[in-house]
N, C-alpha and C positions, 0 to 999 in steps of 0.2 A: 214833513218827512213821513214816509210808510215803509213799513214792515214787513216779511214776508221771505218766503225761501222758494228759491226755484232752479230747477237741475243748471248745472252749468250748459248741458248736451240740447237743452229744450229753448235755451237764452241764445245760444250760438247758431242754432238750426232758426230762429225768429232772423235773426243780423243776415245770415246769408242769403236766406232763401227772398228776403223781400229785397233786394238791391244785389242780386248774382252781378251784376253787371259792373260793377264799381266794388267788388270784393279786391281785399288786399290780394287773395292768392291767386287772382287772378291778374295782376299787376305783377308779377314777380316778387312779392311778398306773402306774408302769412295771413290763414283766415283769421278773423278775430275769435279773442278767446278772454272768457272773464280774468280781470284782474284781480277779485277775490270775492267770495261765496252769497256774501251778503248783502245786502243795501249799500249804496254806494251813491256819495254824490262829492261835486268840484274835486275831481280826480286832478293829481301831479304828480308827475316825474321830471327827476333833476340826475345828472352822472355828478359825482363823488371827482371830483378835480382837487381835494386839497387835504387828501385824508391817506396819505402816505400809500402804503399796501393795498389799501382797500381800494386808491382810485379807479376808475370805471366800472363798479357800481352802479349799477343803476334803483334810486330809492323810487318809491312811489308812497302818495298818501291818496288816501279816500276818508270822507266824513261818514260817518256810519251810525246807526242806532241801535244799540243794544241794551232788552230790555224795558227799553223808556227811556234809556240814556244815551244821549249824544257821545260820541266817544269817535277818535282819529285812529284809522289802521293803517299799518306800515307796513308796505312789502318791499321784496328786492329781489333784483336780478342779477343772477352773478355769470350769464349767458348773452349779454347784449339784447336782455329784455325778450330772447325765446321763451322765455318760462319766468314766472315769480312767487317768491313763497310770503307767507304773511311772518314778519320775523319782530312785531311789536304794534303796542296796543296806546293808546293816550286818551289817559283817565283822567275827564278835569270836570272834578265835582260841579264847577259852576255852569255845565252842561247835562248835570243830572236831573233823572226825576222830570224828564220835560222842561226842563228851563229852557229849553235852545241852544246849540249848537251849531254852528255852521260856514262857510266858507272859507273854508284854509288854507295856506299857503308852506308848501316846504322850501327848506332854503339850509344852504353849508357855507359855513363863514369862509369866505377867502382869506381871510387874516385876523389874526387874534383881536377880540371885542374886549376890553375888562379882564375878565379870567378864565375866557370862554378861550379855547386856542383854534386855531384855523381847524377845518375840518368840523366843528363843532355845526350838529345839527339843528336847525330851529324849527319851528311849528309854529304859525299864530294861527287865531281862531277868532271868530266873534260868539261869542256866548250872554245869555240871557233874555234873547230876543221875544221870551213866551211868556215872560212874568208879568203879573197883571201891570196895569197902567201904572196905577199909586206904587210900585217896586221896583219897576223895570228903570235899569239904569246897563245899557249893556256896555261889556267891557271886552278889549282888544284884546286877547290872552296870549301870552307867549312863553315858550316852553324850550326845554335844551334835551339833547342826547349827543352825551359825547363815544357811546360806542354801536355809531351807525344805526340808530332807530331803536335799540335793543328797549332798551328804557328810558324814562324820561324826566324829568324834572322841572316843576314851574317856574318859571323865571320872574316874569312881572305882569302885570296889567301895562297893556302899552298906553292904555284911555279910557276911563269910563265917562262913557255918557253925561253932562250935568240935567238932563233930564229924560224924560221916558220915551223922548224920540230913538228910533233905532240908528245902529252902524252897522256897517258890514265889511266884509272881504279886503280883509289886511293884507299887505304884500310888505316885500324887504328884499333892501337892497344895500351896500358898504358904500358911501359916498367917498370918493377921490383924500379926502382929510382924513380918511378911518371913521366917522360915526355909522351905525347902526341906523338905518331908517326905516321908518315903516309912514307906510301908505292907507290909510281905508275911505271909502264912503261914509260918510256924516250928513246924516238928516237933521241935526239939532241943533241948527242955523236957520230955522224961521223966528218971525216970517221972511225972512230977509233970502231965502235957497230952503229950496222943497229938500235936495241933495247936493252937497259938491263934494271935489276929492280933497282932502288936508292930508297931510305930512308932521311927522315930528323926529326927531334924531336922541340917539345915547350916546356918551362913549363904554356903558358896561351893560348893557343890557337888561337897567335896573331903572334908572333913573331918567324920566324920557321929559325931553325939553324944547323949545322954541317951535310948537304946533302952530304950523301955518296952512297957506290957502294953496293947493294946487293947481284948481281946476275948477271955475266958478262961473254964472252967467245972469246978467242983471235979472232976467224971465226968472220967476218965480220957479217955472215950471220945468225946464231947462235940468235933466239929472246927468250931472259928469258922475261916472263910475266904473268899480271893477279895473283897478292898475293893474297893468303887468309891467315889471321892469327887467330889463335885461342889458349887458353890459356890451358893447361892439369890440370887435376886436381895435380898436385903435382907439380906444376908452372913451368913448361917446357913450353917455348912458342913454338908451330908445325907453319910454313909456308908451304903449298900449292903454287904450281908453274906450268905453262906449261913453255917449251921448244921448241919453233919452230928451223927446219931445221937440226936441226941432223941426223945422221943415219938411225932413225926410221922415218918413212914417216911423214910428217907434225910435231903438236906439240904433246907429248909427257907431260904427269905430274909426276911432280919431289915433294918432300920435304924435306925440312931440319927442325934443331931445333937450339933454342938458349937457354941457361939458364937464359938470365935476357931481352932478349926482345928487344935487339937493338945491339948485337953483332951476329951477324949468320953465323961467320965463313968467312973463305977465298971467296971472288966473284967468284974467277976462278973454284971454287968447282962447280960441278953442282947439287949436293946435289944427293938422294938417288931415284934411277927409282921405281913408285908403280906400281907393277906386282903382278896378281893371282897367284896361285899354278902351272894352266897350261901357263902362257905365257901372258895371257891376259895383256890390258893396257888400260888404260885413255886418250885422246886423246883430245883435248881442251876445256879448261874452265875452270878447275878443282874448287869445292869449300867442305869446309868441315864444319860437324859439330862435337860435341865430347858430348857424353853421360856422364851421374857422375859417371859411374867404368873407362870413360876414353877411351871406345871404340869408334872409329869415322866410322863414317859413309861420304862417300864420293858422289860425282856429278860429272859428268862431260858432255860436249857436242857427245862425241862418246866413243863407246868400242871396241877395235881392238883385233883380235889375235895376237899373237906371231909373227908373219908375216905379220901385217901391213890391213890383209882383216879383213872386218866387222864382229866381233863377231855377233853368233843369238841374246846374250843381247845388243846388239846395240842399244841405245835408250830406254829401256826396265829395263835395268839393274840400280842400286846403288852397292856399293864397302861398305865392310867393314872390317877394321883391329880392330882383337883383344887384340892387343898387343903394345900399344899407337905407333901405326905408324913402328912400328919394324915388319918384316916379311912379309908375302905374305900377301895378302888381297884375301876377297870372294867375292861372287855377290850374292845380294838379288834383288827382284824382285820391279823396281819403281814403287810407286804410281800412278808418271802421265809419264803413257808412251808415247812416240816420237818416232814412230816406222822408223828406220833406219837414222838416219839425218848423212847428209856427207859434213860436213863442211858448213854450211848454216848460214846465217844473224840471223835469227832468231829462226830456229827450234830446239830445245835444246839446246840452245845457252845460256853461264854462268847461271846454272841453280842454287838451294838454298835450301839448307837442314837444319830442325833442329830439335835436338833429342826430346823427351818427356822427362819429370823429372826423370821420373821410367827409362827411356832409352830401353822401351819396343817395341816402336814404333818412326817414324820419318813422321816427316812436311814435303813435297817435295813441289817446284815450279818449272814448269817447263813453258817455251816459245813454241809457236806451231805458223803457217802459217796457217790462216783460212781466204778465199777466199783475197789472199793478205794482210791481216795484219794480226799481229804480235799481240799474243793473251798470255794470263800467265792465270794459271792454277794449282790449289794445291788439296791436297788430302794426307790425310795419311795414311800409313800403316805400319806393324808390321816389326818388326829388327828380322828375324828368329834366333833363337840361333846358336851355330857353329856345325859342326857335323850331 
């Protein structure tokens, strides 16, 4: 991660001026505009559905560095995401001082965990990824705020590492029986998996149990990674996946379903390739949102052709399937464009979608390289119909 301060007015003027043509406001949306001052990476937004008064909210997290410390900032929108203020900070020592910090997931209990009550806000993180070899033992962090981001509280270690291989990018989601679950990438399964995705579940957000395989592939080399999960409106749970090293050049975005949230089938499955009509493909990061008829709308860090070269929606582009995840998907045009990014640190790097109520329009954040840092930036625009 890097450092660094740059006017919001010189980050914005960079976004529009090299991709006018795929600008949000020029779509009948808003130009983009930072989502907060400083460094910023694996941006998310989620709307507040279960938190009484407060719902339609809109939270947002960014992983940040301040100092030399790893540290998670929290904004919010209380305008349907025209505007966001930074309304809290998350301070977790075991990301200080350069230990590492990184890929986080926001998330609001749909229903009471333990003594966590619906509305309660979570945080996971992977932290410790910088500590020397003979130390490094990184761990899943998870953390609580029960008054909408304001402050926050450490909950548990979802996993630490049994040894100095790394994890990453924990995700969560309520399975269908009420546990708690959490998702991350696990590299400390050789030699037997370079990477696969594992699972484990709670019922209080303390005590985490029955860690299994999600997403595995007999190829050493073979990396399933980066979950998203999201719930359908007719209670299918969808999971979002890349795939590094297969056949198709780099990684590749996959999904599968479960019916109750914590079963998702065979590991050795690799679940189902998301491809356009013509060939097109998603290419690292993948993350999704899901509209109320159920239509998702998709993110990713690249769009390839059929053949592996840079689609022209390359950075530019959003996916959408209208058919909860069954069939080809389309391309509409991103809010916040990232014109061309080819596997980069930061430039459209795990970007973050999410729908409107109507499912008219969608929230984008996206990551961008301005004069060496690493900048987030949202804007919304319209979900064209199909046809």
């Amino acid at each position: 991660m890097r450092t660094g301060v740059v006017a919001g007015v010189v980050a914005l003027a960079t976004l529009v001026v090299v991709a006018p043509g795929v600008s949000g406001e020029q779509h009948g949306g808003q130009a983009p505009q930072l989502i907060y001052s400083g460094d910023a990476y694996y941006p998310r937004v989620i709307r507040l559905e279960h938190s009484g008064a407060a719902n339609g909210r809109i939270l947002g997290s960014v992983v940040s560095v301040v100092d030399g410390d790893g540290v998670g900032i929290i904004v919010e929108s209380t305008d349907g995401g025209a505007t966001f203020q930074h309304v809290g900070t998350v301070t977790d020592p075991a990301g200080a001082d350069s230990r590492g910090l990184c890929c986080a997931t926001l998330f609001e209990l749909p229903r009471q965990i333990g003594d966590m009550p619906a509305g309660t806000l979570l945080w996971a993180t992977s932290a410790g990824y910088n500590l020397p070899n003979a130390e490094r033992r990184v761990k899943q962090r998870l953390w609580e705020s029960r008054d909408h981001g304001r402050t926050w509280t450490f909950k548990s270690d979802i996993a630490t590492q049994p040894n100095r291989f790394n994890a990453w990018e924990p995700e969560l989601s309520v399975s269908a029986d009420g546990h708690l679950v959490a998702f991350w990438s696990d590299e400390s399964d050789k030699p037997n998996h370079d990477q696969k995705l594992v699972q484990a579940r709670s019922t209080d957000g303390v005590t985490w149990t029955d860690k299994r395989d999600t997403v595995k592939n007999a190829d050493f080399y073979v990396r399933p990674g980066m979950a998203g999960v999201r719930q359908l409106p007719d209670g299918t749970y969808l999971m979002v996946y890349e795939v590094c090293n297969l056949d198709e050049p780099l990684c590749s975005a996959y999904l599968r379903t479960s019916a109750d949230g914590w079963d998702y089938g065979d590991p050795f499955n690799l679940g189902t390739g998301i491809r356009t009509t013509d060939g097109k493909y998603p290419r690292h990061t993948p993350t999704v949102t899901v509209g109320p008829s159920g239509q998702l709308v998709l993110a990713s860090e690249m769009l390839v052709n059929a053949d592996g070269t840079h689609a022209p929606g390359n950075g530019r582009s959003l996916l959408v399937n209208d058919n909860l995840g069954q069939g080809p998907w389309r391309e509409i045009p991103a809010p916040v464009p990232v014109p061309d990014p080819n596997n980069e640190g930061c430039r459209n790097f795990s970007p973050s979608v999410l729908a409107s109520t109507d499912g008219a329009s969608v929230l984008h954040v996206a990551t961008e390289t301005v004069d060496g840092a690493c900048r987030a930036f949202y804007a919304t625009g319209p979900i064209p119909p199909a046809g």
